[in-house]
N, C-alpha and C positions, 0 to 999 in steps of 0.2 A: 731298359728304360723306355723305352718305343713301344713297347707293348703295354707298359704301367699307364703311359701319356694317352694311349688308343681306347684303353679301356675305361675311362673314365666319363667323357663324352657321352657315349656310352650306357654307363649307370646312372651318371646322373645329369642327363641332360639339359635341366632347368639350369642347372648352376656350373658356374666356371670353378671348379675346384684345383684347376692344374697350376696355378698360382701358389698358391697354400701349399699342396703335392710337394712340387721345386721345392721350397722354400725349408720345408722340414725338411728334405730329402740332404737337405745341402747343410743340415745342420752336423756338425763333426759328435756332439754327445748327445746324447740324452733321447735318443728315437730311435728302434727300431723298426725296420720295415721287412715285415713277411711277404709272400708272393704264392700263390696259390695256380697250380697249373693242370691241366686233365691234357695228355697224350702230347705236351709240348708246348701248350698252348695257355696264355695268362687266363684266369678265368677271375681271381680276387686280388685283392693286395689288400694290406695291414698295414697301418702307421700307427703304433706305439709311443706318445711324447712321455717324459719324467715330469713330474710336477710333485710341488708341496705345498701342504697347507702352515699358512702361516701362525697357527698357535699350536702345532704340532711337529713332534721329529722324527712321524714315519712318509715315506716317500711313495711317492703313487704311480702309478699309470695314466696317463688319459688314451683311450680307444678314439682315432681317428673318420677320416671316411671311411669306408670298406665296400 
C-alpha cells in the first residue's frame, strides 16, 4: 500500500487522488485493484469499480486512475 500511495503523487501531481484511492481501496465489493511492478518495484496500479446502467441488465466496469 506505501508504494501505491508514493506513486501517485508522482503521476499525477496536480491532483490529489489518494482520497479517492483509500476510499475505493476500502471498498469490500465491487473493485478490483491491479498492481503493476518491473524488478520489485510499483510502476502502475489499476482500480477497476462495478457499475450499472440504469435501463440496462448488463454490468460494467469503470477504469479508474492509472
Amino acid at each position: 500500500m506505501d508504494a501505491i500511495k508514493a506513486l501517485y503523487p508522482v503521476v499525477f501531481p496536480a491532483e490529489d487522488l489518494l482520497p479517492l484511492v483509500r476510499d475505493l481501496l476500502a471498498e469490500k465489493t465491487g473493485v478490483t485493484s491491479l498492481v503493476a511492478s518491473n524488478g520489485g518495484s510499483v510502476i502502475g496500479h489499476f482500480i477497476f469499480t462495478s457499475c450499472s446502467i440504469e435501463t440496462s441488465t448488463c454490468m460494467l466496469s469503470l477504469l479508474g486512475p492509472l
